[in-house]
N, C-alpha and C positions, 0 to 999 in steps of 0.2 A: 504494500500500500504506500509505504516511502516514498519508493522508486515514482511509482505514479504520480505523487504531488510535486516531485520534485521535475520530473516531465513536462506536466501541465503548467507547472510556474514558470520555464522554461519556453515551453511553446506559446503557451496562453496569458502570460503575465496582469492582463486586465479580467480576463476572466473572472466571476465570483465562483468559489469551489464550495463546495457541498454536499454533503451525503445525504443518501435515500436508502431507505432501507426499501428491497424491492421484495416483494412475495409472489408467490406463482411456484406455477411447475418451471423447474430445470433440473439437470444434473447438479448444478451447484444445492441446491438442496440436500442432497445427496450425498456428495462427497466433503461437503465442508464439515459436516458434522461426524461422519466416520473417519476423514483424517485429523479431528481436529483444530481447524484451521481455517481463518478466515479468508473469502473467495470475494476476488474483486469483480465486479461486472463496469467494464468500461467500452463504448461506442458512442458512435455519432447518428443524426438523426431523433428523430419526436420518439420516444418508447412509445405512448399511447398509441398512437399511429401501425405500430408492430402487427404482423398479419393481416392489415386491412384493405380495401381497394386505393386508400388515402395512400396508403404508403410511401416514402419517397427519401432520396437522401442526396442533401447538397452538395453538391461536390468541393467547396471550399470545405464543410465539415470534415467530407472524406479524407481530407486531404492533411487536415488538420491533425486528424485521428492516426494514419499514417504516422506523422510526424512525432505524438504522444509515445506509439508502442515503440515509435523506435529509440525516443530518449528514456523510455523506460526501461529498455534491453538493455542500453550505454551503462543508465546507471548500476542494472542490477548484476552484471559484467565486469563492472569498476570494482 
């Protein structure tokens, strides 16, 4: 989770950062609690929006989000 903020402050510096605790079916469900350990969920685009006909995803976000996983590799690498 480190890694990630320090990413996001990196890529996104005006950004306001925030956690959500998200519920639902996933495998994180799953696995965080049998390894556990806490599971980040991190992407770009509306969540609400997920499985709908709305659906859609900005390509600046994409782009951005690219940018996120890979200062979070850098750091977590480091």
């Amino acid at each position: 989770m480190r890694s990630f903020l320090v990413a996001l402050r990196e890529v996104a510096p005006a950004e306001k950062l925030g956690f959500v605790l998200k519920t639902g079916t996933s495998d994180m469900n799953v696995v965080g609690p049998a390894w556990g350990c806490p599971i980040v969920a991190y992407g770009p685009g509306d969540s609400s929006l997920d499985h709908t006909p709305h659906e859609h995803l900005p390509l600046d976000e994409y782009w951005q989000a690219v940018q996120v996983l890979e200062a979070t590799l850098r750091t977590l690498c480091a």
